[in-house]
Biopython code that builds the backbone (N, CA, C, O; Angstrom):
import numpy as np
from Bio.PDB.StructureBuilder import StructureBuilder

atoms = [
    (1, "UNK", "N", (18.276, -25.501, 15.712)),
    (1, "UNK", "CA", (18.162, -25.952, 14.330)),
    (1, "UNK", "C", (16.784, -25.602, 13.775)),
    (1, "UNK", "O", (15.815, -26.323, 14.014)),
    (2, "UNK", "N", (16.684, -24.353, 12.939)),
    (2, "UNK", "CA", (15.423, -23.788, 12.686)),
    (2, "UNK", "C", (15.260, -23.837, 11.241)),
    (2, "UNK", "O", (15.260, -22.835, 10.525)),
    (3, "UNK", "N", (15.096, -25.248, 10.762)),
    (3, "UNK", "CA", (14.974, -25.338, 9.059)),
    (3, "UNK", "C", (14.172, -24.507, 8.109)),
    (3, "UNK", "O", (14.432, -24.388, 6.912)),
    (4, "UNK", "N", (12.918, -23.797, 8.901)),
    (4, "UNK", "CA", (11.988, -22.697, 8.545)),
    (4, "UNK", "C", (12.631, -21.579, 8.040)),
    (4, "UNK", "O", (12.440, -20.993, 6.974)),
    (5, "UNK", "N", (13.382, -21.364, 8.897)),
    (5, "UNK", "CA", (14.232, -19.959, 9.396)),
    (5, "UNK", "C", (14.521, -19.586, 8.008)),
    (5, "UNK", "O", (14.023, -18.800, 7.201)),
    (6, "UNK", "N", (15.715, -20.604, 8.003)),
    (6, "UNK", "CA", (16.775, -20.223, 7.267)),
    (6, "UNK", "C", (16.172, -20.650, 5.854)),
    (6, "UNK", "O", (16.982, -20.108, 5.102)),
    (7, "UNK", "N", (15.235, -21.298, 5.023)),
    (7, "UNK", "CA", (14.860, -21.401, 4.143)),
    (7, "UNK", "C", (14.057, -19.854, 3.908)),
    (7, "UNK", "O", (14.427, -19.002, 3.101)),
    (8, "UNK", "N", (13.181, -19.774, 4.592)),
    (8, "UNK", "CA", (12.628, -18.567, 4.594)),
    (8, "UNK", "C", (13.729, -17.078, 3.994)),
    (8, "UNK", "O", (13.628, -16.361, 2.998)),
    (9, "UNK", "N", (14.404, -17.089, 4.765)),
    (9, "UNK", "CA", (15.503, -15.763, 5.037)),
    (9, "UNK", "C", (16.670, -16.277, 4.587)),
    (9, "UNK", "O", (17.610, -16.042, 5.346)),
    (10, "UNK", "N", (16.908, -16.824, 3.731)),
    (10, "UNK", "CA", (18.300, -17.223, 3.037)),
    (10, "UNK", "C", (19.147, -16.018, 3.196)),
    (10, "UNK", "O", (20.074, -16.105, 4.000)),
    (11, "UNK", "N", (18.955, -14.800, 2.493)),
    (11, "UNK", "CA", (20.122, -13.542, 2.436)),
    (11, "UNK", "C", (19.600, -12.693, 3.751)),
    (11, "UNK", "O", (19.432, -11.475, 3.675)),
    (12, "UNK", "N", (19.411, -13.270, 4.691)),
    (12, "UNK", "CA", (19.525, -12.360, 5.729)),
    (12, "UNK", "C", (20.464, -11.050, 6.352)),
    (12, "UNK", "O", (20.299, -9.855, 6.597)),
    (13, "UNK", "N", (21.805, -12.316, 6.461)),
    (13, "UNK", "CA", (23.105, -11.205, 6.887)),
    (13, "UNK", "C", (23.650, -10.687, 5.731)),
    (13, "UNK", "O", (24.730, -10.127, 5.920)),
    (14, "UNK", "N", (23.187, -10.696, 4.420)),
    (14, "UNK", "CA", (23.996, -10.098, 3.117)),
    (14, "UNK", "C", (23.346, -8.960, 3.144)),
    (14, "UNK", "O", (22.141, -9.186, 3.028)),
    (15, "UNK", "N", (23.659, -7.458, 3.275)),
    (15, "UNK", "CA", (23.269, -6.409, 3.399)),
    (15, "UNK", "C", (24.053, -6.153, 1.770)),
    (15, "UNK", "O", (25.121, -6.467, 1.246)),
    (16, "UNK", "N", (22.745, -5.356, 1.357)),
    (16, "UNK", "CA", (22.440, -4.838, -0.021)),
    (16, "UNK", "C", (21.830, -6.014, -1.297)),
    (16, "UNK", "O", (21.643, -5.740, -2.483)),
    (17, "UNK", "N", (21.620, -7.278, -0.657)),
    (17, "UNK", "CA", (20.808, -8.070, -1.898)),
    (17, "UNK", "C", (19.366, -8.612, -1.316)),
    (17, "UNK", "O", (18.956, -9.766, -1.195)),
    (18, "UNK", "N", (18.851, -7.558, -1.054)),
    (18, "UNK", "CA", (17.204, -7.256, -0.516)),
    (18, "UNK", "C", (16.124, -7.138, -1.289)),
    (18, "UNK", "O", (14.998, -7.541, -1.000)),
    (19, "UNK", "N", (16.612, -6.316, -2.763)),
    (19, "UNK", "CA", (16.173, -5.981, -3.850)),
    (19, "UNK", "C", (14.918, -5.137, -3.499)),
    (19, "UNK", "O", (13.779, -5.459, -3.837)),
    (20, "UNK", "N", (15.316, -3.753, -2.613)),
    (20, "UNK", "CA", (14.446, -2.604, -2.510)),
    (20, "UNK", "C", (13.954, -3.014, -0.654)),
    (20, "UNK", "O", (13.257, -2.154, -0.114)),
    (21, "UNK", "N", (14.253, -4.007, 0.021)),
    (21, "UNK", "CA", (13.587, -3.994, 0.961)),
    (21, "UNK", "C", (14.499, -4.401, 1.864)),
    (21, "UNK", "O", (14.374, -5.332, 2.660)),
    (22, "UNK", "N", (15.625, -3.521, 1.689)),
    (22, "UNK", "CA", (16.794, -3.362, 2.870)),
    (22, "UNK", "C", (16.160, -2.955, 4.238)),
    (22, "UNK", "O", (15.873, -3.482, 5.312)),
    (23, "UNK", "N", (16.079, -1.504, 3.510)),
    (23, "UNK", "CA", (15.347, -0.516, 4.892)),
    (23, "UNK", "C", (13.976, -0.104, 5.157)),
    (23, "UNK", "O", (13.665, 1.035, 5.504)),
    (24, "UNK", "N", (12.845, -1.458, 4.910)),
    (24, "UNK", "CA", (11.540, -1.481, 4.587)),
    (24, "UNK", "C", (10.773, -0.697, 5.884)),
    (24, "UNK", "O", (9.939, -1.353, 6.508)),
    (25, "UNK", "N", (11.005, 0.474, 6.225)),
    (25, "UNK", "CA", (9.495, 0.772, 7.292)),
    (25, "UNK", "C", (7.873, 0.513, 7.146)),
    (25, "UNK", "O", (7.291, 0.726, 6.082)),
    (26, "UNK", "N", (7.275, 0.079, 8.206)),
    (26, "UNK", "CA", (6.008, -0.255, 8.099)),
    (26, "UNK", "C", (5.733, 0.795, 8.482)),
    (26, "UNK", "O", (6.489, 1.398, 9.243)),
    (27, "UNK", "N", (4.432, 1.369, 8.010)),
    (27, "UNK", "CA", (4.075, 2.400, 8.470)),
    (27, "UNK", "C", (2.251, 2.197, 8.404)),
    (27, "UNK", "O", (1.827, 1.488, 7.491)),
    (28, "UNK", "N", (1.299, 2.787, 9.314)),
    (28, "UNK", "CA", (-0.400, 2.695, 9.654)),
    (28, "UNK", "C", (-0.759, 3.556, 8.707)),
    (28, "UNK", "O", (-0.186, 4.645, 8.701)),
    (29, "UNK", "N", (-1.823, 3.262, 7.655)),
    (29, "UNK", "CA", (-2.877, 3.832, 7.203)),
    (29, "UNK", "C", (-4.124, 3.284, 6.978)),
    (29, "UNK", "O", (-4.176, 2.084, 6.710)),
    (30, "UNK", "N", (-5.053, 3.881, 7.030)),
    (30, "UNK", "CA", (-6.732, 3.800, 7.156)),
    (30, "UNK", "C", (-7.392, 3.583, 6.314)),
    (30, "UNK", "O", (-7.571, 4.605, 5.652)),
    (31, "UNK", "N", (-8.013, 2.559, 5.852)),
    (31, "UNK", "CA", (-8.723, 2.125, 4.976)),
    (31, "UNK", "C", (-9.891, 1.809, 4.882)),
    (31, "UNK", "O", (-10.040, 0.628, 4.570)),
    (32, "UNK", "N", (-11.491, 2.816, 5.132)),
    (32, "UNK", "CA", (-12.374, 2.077, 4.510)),
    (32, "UNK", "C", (-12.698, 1.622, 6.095)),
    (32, "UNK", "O", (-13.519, 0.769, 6.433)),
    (33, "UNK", "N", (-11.757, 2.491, 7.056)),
    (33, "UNK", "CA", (-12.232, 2.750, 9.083)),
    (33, "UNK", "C", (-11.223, 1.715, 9.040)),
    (33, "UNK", "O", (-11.286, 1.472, 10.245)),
    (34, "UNK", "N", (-10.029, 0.622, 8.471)),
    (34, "UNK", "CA", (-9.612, -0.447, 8.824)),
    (34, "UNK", "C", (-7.550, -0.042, 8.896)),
    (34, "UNK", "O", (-6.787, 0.032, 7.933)),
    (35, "UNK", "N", (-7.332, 0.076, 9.891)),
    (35, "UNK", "CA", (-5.831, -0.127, 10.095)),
    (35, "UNK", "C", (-5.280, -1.500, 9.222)),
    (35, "UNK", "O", (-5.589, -2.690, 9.155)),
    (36, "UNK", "N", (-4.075, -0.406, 8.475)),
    (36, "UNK", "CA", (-3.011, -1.326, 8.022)),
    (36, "UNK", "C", (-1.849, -1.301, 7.803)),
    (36, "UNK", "O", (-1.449, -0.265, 7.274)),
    (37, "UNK", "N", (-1.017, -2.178, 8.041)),
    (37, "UNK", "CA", (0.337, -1.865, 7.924)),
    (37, "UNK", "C", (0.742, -2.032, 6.495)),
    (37, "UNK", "O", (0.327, -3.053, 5.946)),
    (38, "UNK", "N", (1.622, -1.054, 5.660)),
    (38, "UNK", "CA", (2.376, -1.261, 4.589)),
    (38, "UNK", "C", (3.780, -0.326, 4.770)),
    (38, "UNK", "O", (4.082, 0.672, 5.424)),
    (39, "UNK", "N", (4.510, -1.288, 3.748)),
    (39, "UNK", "CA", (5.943, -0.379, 3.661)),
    (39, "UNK", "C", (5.627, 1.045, 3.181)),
    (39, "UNK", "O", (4.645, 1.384, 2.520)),
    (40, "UNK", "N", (6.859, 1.999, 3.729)),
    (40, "UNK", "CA", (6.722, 3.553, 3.533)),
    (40, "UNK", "C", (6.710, 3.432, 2.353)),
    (40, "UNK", "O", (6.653, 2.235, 2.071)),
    (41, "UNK", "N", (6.734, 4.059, 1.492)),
    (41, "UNK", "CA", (7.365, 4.467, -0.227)),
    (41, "UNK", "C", (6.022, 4.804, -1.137)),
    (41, "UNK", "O", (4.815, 4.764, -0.900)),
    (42, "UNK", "N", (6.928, 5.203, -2.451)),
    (42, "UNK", "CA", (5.936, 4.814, -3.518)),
    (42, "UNK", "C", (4.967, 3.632, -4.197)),
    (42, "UNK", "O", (5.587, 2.728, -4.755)),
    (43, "UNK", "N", (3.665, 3.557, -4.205)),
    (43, "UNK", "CA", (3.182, 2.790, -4.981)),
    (43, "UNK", "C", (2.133, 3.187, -5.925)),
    (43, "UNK", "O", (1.675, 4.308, -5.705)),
    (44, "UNK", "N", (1.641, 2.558, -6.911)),
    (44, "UNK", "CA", (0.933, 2.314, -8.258)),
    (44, "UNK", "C", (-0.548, 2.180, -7.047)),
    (44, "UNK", "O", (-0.826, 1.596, -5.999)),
    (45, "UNK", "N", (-1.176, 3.138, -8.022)),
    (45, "UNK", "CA", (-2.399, 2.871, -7.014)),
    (45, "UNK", "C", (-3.304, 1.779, -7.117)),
    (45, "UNK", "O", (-4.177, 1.657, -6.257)),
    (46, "UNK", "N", (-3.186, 0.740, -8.324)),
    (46, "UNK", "CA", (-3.628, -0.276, -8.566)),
    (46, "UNK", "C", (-2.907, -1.470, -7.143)),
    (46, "UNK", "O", (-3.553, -2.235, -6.426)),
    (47, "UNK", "N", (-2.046, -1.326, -7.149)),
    (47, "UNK", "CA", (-1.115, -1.908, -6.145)),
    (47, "UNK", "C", (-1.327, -1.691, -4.575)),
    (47, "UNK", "O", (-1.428, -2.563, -3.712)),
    (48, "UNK", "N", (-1.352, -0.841, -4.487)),
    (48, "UNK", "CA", (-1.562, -0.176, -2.954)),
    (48, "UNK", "C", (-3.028, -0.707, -2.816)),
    (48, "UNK", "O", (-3.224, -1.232, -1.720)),
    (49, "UNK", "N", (-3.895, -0.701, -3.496)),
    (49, "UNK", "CA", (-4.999, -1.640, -3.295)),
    (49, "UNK", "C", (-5.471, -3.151, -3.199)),
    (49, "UNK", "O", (-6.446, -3.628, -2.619)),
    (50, "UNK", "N", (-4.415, -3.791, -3.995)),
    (50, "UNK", "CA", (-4.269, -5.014, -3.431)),
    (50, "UNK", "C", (-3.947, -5.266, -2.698)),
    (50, "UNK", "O", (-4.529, -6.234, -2.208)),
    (51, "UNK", "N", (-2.775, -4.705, -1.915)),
    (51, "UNK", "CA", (-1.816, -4.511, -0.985)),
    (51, "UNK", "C", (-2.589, -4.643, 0.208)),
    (51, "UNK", "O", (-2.449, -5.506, 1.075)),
    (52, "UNK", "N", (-3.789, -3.289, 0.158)),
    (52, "UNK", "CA", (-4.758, -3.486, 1.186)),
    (52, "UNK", "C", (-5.860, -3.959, 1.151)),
    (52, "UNK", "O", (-6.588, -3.700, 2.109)),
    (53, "UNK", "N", (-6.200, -4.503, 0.456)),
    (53, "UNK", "CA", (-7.491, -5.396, 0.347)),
    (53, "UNK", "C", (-8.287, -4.787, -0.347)),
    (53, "UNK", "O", (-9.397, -5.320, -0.363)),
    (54, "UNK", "N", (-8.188, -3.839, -0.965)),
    (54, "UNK", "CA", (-9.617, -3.129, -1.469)),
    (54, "UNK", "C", (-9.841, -3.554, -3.484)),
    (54, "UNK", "O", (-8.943, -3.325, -4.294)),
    (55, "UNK", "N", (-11.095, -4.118, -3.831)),
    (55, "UNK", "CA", (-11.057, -4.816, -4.769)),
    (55, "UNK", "C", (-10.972, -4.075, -6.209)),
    (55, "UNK", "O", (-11.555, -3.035, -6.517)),
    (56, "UNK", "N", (-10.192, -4.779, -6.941)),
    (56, "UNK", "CA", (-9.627, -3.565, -8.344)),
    (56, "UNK", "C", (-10.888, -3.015, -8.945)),
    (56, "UNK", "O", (-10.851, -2.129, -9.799)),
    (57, "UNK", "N", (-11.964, -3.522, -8.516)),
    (57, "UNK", "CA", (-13.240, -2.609, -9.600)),
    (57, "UNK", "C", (-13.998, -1.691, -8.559)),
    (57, "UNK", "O", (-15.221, -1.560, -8.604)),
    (58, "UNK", "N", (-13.247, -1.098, -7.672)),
    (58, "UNK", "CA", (-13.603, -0.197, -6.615)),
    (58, "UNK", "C", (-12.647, 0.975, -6.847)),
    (58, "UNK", "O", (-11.734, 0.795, -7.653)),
    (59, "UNK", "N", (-12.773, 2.344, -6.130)),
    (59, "UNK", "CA", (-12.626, 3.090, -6.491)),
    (59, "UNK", "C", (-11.744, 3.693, -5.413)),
    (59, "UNK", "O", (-12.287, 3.579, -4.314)),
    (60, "UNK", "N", (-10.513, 4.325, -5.360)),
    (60, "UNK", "CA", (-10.558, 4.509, -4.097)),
    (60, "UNK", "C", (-10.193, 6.194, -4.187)),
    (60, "UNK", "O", (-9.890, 6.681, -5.276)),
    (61, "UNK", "N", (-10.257, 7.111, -2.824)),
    (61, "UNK", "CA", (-10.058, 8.483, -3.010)),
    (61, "UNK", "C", (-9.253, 8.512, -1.639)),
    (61, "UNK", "O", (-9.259, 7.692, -0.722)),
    (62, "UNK", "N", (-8.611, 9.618, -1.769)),
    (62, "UNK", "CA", (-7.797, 10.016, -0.335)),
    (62, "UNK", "C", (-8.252, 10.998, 0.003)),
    (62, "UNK", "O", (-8.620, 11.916, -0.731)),
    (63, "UNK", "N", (-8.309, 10.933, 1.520)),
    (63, "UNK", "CA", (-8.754, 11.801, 2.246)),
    (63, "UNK", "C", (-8.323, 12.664, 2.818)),
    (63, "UNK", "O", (-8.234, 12.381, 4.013)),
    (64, "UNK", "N", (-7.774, 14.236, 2.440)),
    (64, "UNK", "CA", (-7.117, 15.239, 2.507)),
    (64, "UNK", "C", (-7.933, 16.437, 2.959)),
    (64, "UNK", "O", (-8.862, 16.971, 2.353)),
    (65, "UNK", "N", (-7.420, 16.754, 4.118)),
    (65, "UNK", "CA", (-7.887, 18.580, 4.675)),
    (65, "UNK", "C", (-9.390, 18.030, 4.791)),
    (65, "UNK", "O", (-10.043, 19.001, 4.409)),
    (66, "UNK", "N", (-10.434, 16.862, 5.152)),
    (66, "UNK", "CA", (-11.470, 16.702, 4.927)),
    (66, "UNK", "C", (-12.166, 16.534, 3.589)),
    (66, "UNK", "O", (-13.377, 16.407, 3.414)),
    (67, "UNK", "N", (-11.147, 16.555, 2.613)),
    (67, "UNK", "CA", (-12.098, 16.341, 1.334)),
    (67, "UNK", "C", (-11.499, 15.083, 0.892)),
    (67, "UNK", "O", (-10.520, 14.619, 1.477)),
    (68, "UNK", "N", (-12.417, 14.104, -0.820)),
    (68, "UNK", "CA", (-11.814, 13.444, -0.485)),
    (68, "UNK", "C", (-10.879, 13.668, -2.301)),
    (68, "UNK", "O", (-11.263, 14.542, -3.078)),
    (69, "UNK", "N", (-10.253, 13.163, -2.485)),
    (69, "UNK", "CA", (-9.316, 13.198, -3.493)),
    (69, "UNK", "C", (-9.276, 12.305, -4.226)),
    (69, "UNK", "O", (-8.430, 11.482, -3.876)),
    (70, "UNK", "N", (-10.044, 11.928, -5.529)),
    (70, "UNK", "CA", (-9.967, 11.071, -6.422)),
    (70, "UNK", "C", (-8.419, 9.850, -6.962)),
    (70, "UNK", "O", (-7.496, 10.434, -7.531)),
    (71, "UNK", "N", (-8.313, 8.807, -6.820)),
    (71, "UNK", "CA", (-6.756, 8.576, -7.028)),
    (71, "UNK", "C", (-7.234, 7.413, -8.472)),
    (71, "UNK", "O", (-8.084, 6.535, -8.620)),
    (72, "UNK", "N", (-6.217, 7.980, -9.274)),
    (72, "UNK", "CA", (-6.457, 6.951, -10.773)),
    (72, "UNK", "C", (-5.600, 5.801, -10.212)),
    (72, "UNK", "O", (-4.618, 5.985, -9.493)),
    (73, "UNK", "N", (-6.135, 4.401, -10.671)),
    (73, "UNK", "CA", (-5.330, 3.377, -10.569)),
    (73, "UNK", "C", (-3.763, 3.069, -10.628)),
    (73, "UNK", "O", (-3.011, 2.392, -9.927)),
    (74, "UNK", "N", (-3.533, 4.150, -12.187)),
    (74, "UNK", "CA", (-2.111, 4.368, -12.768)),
    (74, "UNK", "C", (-1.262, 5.082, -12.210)),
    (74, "UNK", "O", (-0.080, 4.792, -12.397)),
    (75, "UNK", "N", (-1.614, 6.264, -11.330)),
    (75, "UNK", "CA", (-1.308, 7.071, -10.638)),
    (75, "UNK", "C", (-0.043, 6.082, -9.167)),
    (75, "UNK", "O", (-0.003, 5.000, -8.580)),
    (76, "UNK", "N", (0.807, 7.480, -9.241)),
    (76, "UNK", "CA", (1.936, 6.392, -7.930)),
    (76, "UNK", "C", (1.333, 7.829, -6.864)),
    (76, "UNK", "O", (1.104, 9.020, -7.074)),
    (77, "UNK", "N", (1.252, 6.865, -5.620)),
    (77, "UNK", "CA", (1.002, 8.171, -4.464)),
    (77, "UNK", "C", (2.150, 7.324, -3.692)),
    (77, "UNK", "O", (2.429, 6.134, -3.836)),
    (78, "UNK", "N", (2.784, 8.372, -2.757)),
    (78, "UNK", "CA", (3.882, 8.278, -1.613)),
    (78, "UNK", "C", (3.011, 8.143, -0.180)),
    (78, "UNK", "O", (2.313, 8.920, 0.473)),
    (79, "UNK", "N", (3.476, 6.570, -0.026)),
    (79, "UNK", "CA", (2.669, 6.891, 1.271)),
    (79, "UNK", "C", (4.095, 6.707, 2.592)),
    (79, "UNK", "O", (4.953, 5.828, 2.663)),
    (80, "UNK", "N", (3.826, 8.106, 3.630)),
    (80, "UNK", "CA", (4.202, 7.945, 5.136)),
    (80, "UNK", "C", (3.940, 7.709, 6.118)),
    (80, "UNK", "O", (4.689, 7.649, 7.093)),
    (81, "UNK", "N", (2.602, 7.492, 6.054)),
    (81, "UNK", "CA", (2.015, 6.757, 7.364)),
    (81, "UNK", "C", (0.915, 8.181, 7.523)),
    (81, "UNK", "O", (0.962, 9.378, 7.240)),
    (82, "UNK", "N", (-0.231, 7.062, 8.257)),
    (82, "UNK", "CA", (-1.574, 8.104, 8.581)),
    (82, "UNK", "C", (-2.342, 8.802, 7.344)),
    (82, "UNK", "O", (-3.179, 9.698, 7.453)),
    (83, "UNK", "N", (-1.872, 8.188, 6.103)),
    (83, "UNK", "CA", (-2.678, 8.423, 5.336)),
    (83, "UNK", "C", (-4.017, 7.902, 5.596)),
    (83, "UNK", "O", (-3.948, 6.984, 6.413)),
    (84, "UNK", "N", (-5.417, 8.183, 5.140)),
    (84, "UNK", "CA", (-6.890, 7.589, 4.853)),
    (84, "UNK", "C", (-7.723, 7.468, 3.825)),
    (84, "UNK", "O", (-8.083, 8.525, 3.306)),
    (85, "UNK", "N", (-8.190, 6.317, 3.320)),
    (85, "UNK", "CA", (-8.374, 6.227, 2.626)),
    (85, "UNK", "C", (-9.447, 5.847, 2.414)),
    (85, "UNK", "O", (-9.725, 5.395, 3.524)),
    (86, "UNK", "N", (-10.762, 5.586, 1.480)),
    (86, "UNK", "CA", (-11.880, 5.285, 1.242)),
    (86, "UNK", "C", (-12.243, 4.718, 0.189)),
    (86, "UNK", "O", (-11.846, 5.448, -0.718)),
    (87, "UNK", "N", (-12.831, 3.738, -0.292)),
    (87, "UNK", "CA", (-13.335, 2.785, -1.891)),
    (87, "UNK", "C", (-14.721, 2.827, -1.741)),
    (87, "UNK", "O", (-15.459, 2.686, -0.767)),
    (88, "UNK", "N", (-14.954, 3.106, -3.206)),
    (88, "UNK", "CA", (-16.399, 2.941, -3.594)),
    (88, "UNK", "C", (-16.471, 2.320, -4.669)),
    (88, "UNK", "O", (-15.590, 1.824, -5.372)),
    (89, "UNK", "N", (-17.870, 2.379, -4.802)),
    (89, "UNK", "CA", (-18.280, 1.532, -6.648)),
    (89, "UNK", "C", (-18.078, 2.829, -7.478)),
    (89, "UNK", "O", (-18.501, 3.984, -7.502)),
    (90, "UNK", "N", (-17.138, 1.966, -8.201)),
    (90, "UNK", "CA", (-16.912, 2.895, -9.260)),
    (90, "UNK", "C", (-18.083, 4.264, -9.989)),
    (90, "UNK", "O", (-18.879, 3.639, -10.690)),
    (91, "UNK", "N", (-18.343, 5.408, -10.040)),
    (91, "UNK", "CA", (-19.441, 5.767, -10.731)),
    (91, "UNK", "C", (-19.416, 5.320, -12.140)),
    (91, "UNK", "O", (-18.467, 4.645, -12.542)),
    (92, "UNK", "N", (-20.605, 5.719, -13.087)),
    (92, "UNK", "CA", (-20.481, 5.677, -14.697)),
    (92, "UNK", "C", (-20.910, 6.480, -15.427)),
    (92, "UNK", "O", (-22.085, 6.711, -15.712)),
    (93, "UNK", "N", (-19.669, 7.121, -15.899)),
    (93, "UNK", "CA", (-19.654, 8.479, -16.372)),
    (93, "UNK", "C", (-18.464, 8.313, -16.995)),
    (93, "UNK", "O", (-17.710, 7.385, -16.700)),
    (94, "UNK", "N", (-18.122, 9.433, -18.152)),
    (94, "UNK", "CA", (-16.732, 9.472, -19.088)),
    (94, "UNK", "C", (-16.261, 10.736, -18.651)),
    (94, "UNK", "O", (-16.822, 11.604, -17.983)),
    (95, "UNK", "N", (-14.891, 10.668, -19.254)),
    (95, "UNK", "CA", (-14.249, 11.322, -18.331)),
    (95, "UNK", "C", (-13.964, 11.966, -19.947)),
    (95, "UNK", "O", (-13.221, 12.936, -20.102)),
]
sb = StructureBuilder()
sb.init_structure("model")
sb.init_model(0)
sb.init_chain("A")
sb.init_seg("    ")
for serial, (resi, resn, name, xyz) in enumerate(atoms, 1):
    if name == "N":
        sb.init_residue(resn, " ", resi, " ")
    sb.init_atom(name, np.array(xyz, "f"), 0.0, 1.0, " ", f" {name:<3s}", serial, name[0])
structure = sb.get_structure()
């Protein structure tokens, strides 16, 4: 009798009312030297930063072929795992 359980996980055995997180894979990426787990997919890069801890008035860039890659907040990146990532203070400058 696990009253937690089942409050918690109400639609457990109902396959298809998950609302996007039927077939959720976790997948490792690098943050800033820090392992983390998030679901595979698309996210809002404002999002993917909360997600991982990194604070909205920071900056973050991806780290590709050794360089690093600027990412706008608004911007959706696909993440599969083993991505890396890095935050800074914002610079101040116009774009």
């Amino acid at each position: 009798m696990n009253v937690e359980q089942t409050r918690e996980d109400p639609g457990e055995g109902h396959h298809g009312h998950h609302h996007n997180h039927h077939h959720e894979k976790k997948v490792e990426v690098k943050v800033d030297g820090k392992e983390h787990r998030v679901a595979e997919g698309e996210y809002l890069v404002s999002e993917f930063k909360k997600r991982v801890g990194v604070d909205a008035a920071r900056e973050l860039d991806e780290v590709r072929h050794g360089e690093l890659k600027p990412l706008d907040d608004n911007q959706t990146i696909c993440i599969k795992g083993g991505e890396v990532f890095i935050s800074h203070a914002r610079c101040g400058g116009s774009s």
